[in-house]
C-alpha positions in Angstrom: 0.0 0.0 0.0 1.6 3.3 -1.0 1.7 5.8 1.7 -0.9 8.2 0.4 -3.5 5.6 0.1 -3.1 4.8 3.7 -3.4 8.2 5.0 -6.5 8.1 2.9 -8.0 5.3 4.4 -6.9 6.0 8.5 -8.3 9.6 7.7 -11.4 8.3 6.5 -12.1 5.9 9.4 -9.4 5.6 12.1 -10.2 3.2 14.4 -8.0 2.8 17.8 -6.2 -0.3 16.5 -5.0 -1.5 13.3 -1.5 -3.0 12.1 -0.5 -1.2 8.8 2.2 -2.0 6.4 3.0 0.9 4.1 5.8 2.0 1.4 7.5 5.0 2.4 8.5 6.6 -1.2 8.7 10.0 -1.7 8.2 11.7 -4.6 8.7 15.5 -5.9 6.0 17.7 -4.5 4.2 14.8 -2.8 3.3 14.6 0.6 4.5 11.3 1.5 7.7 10.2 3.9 10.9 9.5 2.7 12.8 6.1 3.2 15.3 5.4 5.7 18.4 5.4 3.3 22.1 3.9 5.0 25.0 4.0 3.5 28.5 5.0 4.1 27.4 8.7 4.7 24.0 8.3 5.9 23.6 6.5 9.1 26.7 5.1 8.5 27.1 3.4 13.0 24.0 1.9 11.9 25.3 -0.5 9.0 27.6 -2.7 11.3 24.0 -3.9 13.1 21.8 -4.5 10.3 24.6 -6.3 8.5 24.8 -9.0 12.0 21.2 -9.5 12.0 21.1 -10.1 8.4 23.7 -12.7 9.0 22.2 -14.1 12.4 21.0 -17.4 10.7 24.4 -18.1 10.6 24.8 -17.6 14.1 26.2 -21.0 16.1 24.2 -21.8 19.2 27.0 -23.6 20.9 26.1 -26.9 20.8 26.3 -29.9 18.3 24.0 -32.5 17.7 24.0 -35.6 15.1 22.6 -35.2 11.4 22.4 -39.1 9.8 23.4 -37.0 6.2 25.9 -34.7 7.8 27.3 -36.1 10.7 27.7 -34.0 13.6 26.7 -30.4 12.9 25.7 -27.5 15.0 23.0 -25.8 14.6 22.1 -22.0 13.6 19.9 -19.4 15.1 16.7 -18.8 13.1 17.2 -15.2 11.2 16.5 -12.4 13.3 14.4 -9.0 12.5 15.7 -6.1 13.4 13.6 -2.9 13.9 13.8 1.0 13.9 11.6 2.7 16.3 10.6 5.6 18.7 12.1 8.9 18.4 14.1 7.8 15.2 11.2 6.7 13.5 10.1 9.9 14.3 12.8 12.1 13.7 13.2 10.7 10.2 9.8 11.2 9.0 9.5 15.0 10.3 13.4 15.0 7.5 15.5 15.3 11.1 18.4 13.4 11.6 17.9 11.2 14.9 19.4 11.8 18.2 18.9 8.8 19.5 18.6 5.2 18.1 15.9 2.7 19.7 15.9 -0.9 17.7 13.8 -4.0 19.1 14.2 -7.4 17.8 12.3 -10.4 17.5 15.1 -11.8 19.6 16.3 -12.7 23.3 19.2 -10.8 25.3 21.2 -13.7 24.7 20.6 -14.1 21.1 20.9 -10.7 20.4 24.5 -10.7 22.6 25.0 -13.9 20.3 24.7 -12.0 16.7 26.3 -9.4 17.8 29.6 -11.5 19.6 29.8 -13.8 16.6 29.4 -11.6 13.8 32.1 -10.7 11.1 31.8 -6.5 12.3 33.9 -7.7 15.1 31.6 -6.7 18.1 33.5 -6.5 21.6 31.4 -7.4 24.7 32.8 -5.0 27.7 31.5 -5.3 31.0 27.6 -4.8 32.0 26.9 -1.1 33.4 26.2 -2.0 36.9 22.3 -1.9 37.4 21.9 0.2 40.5 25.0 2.5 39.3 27.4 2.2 42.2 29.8 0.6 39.6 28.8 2.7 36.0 32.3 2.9 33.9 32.7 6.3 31.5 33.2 5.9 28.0 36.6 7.4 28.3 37.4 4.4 30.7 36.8 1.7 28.7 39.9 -0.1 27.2 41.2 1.7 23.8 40.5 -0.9 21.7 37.1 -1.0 22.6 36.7 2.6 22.5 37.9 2.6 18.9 35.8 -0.2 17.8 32.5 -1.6 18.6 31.6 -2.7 21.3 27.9 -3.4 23.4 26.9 -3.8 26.9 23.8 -4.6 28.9 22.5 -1.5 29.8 18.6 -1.8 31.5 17.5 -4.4 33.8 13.8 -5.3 35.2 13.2 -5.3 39.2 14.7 -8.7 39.3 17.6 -8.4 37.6 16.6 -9.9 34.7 18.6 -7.8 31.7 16.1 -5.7 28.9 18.2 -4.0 26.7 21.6 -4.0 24.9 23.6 -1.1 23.8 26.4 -0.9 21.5 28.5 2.0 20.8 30.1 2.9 17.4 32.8 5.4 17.1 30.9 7.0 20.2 27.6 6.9 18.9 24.5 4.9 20.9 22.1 2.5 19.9 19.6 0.4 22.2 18.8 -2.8 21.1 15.7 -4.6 23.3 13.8 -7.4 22.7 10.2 -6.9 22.0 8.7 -6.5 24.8 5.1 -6.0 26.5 6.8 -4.1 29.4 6.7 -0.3 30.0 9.0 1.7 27.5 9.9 4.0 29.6 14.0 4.8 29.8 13.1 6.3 33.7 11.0 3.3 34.9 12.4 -0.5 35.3 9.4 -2.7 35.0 8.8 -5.3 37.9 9.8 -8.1 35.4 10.5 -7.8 31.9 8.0 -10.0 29.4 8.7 -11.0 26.0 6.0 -9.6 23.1 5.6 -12.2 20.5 4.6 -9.5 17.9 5.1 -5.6 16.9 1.6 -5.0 17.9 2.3 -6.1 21.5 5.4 -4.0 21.4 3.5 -1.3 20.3 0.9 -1.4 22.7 2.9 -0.4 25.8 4.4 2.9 24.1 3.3 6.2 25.2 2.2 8.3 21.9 1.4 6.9 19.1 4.2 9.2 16.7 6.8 7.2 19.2 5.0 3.7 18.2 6.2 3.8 14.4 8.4 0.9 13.5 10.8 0.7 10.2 11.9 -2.7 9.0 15.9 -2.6 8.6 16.8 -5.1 5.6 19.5 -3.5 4.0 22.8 -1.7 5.1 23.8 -0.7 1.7 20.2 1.8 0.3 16.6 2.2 1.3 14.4 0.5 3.9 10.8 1.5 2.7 8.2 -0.5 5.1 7.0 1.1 7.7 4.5 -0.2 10.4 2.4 1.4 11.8 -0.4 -0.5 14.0 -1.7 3.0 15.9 -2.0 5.6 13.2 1.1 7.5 14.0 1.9 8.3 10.9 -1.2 9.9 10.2 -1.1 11.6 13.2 2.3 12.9 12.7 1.1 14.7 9.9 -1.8 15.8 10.6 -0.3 17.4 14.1 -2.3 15.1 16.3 -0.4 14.2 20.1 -2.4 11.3 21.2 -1.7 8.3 23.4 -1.3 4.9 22.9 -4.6 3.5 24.4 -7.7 5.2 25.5 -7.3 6.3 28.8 -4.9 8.9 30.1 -4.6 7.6 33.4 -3.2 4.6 33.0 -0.2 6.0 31.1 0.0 8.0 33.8 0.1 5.8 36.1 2.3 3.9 34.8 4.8 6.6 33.8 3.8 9.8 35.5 6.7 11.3 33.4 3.9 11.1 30.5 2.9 14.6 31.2 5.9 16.1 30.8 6.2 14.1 27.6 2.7 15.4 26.2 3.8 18.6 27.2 7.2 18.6 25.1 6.0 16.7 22.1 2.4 18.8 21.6 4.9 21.8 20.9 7.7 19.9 18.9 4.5 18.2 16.6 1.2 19.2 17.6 -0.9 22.0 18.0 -0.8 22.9 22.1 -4.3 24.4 21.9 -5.8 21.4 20.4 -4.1 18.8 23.3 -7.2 16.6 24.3 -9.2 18.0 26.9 -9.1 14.3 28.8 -5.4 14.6 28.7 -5.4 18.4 30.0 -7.8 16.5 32.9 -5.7 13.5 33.6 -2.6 15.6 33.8 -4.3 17.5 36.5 -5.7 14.8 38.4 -2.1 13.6 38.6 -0.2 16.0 39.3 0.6 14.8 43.0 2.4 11.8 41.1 3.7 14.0 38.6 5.6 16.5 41.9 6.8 13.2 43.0 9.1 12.7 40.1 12.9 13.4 40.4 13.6 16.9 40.5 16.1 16.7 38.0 14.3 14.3 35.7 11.4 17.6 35.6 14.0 20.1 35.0 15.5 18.5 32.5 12.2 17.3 30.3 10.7 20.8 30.8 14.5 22.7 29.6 14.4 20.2 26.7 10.8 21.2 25.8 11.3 25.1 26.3 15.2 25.1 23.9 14.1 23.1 21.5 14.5 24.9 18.4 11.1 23.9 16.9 9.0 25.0 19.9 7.1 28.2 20.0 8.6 29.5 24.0 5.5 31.1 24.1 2.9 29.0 23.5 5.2 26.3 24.8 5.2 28.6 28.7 1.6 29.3 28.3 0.5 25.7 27.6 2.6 24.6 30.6 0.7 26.9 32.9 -2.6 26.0 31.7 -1.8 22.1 32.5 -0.4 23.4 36.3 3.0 22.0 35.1 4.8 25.4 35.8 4.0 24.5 39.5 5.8 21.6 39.3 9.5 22.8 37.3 9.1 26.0 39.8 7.6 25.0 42.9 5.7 27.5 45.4 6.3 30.8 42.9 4.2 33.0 41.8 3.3 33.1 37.8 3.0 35.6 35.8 2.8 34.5 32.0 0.3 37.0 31.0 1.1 39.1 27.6 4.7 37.3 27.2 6.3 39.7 24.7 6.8 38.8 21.2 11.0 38.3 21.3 10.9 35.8 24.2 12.9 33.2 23.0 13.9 29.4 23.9 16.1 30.4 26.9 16.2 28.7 30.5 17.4 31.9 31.9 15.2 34.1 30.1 11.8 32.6 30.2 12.6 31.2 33.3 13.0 35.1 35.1 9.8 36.2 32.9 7.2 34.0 34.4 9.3 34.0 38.2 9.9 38.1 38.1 6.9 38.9 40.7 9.1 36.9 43.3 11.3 37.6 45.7 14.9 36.9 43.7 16.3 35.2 47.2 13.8 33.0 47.6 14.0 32.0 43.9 17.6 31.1 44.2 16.9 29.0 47.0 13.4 27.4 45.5 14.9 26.3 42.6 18.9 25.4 44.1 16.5 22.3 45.5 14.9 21.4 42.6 17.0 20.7 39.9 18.7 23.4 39.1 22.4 23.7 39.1 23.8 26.8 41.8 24.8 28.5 38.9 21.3 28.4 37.2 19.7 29.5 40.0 21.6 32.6 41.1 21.6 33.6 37.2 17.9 33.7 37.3 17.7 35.8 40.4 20.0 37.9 39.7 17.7 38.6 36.1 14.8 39.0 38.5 17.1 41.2 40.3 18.0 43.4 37.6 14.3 44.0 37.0 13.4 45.0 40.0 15.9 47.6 40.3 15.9 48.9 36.6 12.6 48.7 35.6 10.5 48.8 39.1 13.1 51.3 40.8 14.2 53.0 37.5 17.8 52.5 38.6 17.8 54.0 41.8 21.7 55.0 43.1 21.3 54.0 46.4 21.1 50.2 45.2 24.0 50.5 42.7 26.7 49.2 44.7 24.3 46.2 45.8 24.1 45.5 42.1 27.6 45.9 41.5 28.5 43.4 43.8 26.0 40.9 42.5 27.6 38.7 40.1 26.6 36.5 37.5 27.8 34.1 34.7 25.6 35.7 32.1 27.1 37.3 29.2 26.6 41.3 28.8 24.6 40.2 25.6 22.2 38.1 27.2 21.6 41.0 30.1 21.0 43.1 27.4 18.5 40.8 26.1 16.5 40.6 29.5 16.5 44.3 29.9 15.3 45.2 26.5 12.5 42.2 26.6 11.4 43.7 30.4 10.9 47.0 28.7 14.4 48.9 29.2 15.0 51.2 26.5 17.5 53.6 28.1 20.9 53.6 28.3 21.3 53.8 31.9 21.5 49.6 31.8 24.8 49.4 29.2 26.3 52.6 31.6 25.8 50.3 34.5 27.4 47.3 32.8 30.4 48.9 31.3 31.2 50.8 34.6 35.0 50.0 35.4 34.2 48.8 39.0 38.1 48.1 39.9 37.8 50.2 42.8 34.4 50.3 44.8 35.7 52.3 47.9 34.0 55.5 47.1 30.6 53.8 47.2 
């Protein structure tokens, strides 16, 4: 089925569930996605793994047995697929290159570390991360001669111990191989114990979004890989801007992965429209939010930064949207908001959009509020001291008395990006560059 006759049909009558297997071939001027090409300058860390698993029936399983024709023989894994999916999947169809490679396999850990050990691209096994991190080796660590080759380690584990995924690393360059799999896809959350998927579709069905639940066949190393399966209208979705969830109800991706929130949150303003996000998700999200505040301080930081400085996000949309779902109250905890009218040069900045919707607090309690939730020291007396700034240029219009004060606040902010907060707060005087190029060598007199 060609890709615009499928879009056809899922837009005509999508129901919640159905496997599709479609050609990805673009064509000039048409609206259709593009193959995953791979060769030598596209993709190129990818080629060593597809070449493995296109060779894993020739894969030993250790053991011999008697054939009355052959004699003694061992025998061979049966061939293995191998699989493109999540954010890749993604990435490729919106013409992105990928960040991050997630592949699944209609293997086991130990036939996948089998392919991979036995193969002719000369795969080195190093030693397992440790799985509750006491023992985690850098990169820079490892021997060099697995550092300049390839090598792969078991790198997620279930509650029991049981490993989940493999990763191997190519000139420096990730990719996470995991058996299919009907256990929670989340990288945060270790599943109680892993269970094998005997299909895509059960592989699928415990993603979060549907755009993340795209999978693309990889059958050749050397030129295009055109299938792509779909079995929850991602696809369709993806182009038609539509965030939606793998299931029906919002709670129990929530519940399983309160993280989910912050997920919706990113990905309605990287590929969806944030004021057409599902009223039932805006009303899960709410109802969850104690779950949500329980989630590492870091891990929110980081997933709402990632959100706000991505370079195809719309800051303002992106702040208002995360006010309207209560998430602001989680990233900054116990401030006071104010969103309202956010001028038209905001821009994807932590620093920035971070002092516009905090600048109605008090700049001391801001350092403090967000030191303990996430935020790096430096971060947070950056942001006050933007809050700072306003207060004294805009609210006190600079008043002398509080110069020296100022003076002796320091910063790691450039003079440029100063500038920038001053002019987006509503400075248009000079007073604000006279201040910053003041030679304050000696301070005595003040």
């Amino acid at each position: 089925m060609k890709f615009s006759e499928y879009l056809n049909l899922k837009e005509s009558k999508e129901p919640s569930f159905i496997t599709s297997k479609v050609k990805l071939q673009k064509t000039p001027g048409s609206k259709e996605f593009s193959p995953l090409s791979i060769n030598k300058n596209s993709h190129a860390n990818l080629r060593p793994i597809i070449k493995a698993f296109a060779a894993s029936n020739q894969v030993g399983l250790g053991y011999t047995t008697i054939d009355k024709n052959k004699g003694e023989v061992e025998p061979q894994l049966k061939k293995k697929s191998l699989y493109l999916t999540g954010g890749a999947v993604r990435d490729h169809l919106k013409g992105k290159t990928p960040r991050n490679y997630d592949l699944v396999a209609d293997a086991t850990i130990s036939e996948i570390r089998m392919i991979l050990s036995q193969s002719e691209e000369n795969f080195t096994e190093v030693k397992p991360i440790d799985p509750d991190h006491k023992n985690d080796k850098n990169y820079d660590d490892l021997p060099v001669q697995s550092r300049n080759n390839k090598f792969f380690y078991a790198s997620k584990w279930d509650k029991q111990g049981k490993e989940l995924e493999i990763t191997v690393k190519i000139k420096g360059e990730e990719f996470r191989i995991s058996p299919l799999s009907k256990s929670s896809k989340s990288k945060r959350v270790s599943p109680e114990k892993g269970e094998a998927a005997s299909s895509i579709e059960e592989d699928a069905a415990n993603r979060d979004l549907t755009i993340n639940s795209l999978y693309i066949p990889l059958s050749s190393a050397d030129g295009d890989n055109s299938d792509l399966i779909d079995p929850y209208g991602g696809a369709t979705h993806l182009k038609n801007n539509q965030i939606k969830i793998v299931g029906d109800k919002i709670e129990d991706r929530l519940k399983d992965d309160p993280a989910t929130a912050l997920r919706l949150l990113n990905f309605n303003a990287r590929y969806g429209n944030p004021d057409m996000l599902h009223k039932d998700y805006r009303n899960g999200i709410k109802s969850s939010m104690k779950d949500i505040s329980a989630l590492p301080k870091e891990y929110i930081k980081k997933e709402f930064i990632d959100g706000l400085e991505n370079p195809d996000v719309d800051p303002r949309k992106y702040m208002k949207m995360a006010n309207d779902l209560d998430i602001l109250g989680v990233v900054y905890p116990g401030a006071n908001f104010d969103y309202q009218e956010i001028p038209k040069d905001f821009r994807n900045d932590r620093w920035l959009g971070s002092a516009w919707v905090l600048r109605n607090n008090d700049p001391d309690s801001i350092k403090d509020s967000l030191s303990s939730n996430g935020w790096t020291p430096q971060e947070a007396n950056d942001i006050a001291y933007l809050i700072k700034l306003y207060n004294w240029g805009i609210r006190n219009n600079y008043n002398p008395e509080n110069f020296y004060d100022m003076k002796n606040s320091h910063c790691g902010l450039t003079k440029n990006k100063i500038q920038d907060w001053m002019k987006m707060v509503g400075d248009k005087g000079d007073r604000l560059n006279n201040f910053l190029s003041y030679d304050d060598s000696d301070m005595n007199a003040y």
